[in-house]
RODO-2510 file (C-alpha; in nm, 4 decimals, decimal comma):
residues 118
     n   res          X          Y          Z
     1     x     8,5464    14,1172    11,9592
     2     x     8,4405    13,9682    11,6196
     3     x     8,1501    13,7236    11,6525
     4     x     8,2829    13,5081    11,4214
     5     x     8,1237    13,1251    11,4589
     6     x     8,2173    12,8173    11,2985
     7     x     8,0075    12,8408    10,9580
     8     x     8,1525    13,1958    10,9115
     9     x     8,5153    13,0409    10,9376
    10     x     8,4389    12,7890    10,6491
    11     x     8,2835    12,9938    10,4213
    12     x     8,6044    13,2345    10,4673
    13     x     8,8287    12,9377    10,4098
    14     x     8,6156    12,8412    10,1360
    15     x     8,6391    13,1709     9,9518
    16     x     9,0449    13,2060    10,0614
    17     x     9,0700    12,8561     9,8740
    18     x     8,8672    12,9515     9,5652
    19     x     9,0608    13,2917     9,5261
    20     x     9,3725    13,2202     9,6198
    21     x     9,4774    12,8408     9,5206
    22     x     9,6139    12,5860     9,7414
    23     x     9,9382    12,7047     9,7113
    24     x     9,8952    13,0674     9,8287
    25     x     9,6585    12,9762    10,1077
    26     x     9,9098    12,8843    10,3813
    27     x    10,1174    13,0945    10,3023
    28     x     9,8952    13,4438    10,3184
    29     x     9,7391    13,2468    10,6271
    30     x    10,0248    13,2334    10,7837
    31     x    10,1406    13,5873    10,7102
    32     x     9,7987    13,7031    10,8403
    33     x     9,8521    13,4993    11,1615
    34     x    10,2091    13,6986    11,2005
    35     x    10,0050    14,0682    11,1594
    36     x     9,7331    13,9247    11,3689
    37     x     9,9662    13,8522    11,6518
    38     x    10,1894    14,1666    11,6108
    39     x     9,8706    14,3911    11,6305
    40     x     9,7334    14,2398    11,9334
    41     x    10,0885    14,2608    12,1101
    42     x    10,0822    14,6066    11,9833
    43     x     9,7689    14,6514    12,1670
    44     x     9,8396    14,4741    12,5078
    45     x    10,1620    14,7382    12,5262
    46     x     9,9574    15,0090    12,4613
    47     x     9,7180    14,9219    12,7141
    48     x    10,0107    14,8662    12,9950
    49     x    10,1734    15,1816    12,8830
    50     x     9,8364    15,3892    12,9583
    51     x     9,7515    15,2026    13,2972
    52     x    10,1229    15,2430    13,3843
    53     x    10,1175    15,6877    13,2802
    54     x     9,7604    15,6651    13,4595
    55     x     9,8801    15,5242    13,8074
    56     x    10,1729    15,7149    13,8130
    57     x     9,9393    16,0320    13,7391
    58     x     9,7367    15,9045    14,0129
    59     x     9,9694    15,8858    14,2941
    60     x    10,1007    16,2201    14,5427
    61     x    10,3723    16,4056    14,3684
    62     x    10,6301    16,4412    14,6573
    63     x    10,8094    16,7510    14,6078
    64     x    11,1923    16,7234    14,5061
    65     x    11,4398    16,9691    14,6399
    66     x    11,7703    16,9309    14,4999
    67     x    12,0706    16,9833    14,7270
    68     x    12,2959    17,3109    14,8168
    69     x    12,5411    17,3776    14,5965
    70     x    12,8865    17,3319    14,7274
    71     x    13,0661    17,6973    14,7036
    72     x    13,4232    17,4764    14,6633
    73     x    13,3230    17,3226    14,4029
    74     x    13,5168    17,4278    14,0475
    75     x    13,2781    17,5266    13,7694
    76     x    13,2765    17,2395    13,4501
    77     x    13,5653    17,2840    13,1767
    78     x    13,4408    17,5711    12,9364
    79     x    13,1903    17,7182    13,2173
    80     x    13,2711    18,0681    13,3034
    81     x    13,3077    18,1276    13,6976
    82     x    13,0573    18,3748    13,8574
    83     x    13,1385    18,7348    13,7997
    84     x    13,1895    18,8187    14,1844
    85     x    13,4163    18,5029    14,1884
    86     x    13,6498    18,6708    13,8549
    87     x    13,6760    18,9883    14,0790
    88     x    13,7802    18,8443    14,3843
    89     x    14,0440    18,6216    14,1918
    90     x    14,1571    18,9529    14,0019
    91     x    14,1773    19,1143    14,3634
    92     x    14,4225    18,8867    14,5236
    93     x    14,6294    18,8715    14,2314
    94     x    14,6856    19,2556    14,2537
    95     x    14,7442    19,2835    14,5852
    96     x    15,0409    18,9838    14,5094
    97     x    15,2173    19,1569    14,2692
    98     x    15,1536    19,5560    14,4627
    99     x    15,3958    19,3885    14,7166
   100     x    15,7759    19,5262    14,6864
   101     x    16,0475    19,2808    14,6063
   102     x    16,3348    19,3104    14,7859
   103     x    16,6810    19,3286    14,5925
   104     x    16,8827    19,3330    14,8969
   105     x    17,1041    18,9687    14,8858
   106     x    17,1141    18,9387    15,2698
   107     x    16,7102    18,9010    15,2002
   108     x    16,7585    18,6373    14,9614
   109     x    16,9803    18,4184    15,1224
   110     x    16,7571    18,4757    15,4051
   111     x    16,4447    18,3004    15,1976
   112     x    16,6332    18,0556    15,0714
   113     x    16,7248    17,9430    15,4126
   114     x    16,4132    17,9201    15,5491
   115     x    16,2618    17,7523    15,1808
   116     x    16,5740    17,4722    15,2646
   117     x    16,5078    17,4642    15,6162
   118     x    16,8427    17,5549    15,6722
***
């Protein structure tokens, strides 16, 4: 990357030494060591991310198709059933309560025998 050689490293040590003490020197040394490594990690994910998005890019999209919906199948809490399904619902409830209930007691005693099976 850099062509740094041996010489070059020495006079930048040399300098670091002069500038910054012999106190501050390992310590900003070390601290550039920890960016150093953090930007090359940086950079090795980076480059796996991008091969990784450009062999999935690369490869034959198969084509989903999600599964029938069940018609049994109750809508979520809070969802609204289909219109068609409110009529229907509204249409059977009529027709329950259009039917005549019968006062007579011979009737009743009739039901409730056959409710007991009696």
């Amino acid at each position: 990357m850099f062509d740094v050689g041996f010489w070059e490293i020495v006079l930048i040590f040399g300098l670091g030494l002069m500038i910054l003490g012999p106190e501050k020197l390992p310590r900003v040394a070390s601290q550039l060591g920890r960016w150093v490594g953090r930007a090359r990690r940086t950079a090795s994910q980076l480059r796996y991310q991008l091969e990784r998005e450009i062999e999935l890019e690369d490869r034959p999209r198969s084509r989903y198709t999600p599964p029938p919906k069940a018609s049994h199948v109750m809508p979520p809490p809070g969802k609204q059933p289909d219109r068609a399904e409110a009529d229907e619902s509204a249409a059977q409830a009529e027709t329950a309560t259009d039917a005549p209930e019968s006062t007579d007691a011979g009737a009743q005693e009739t039901r409730q025998e056959s409710d007991t099976g009696t």
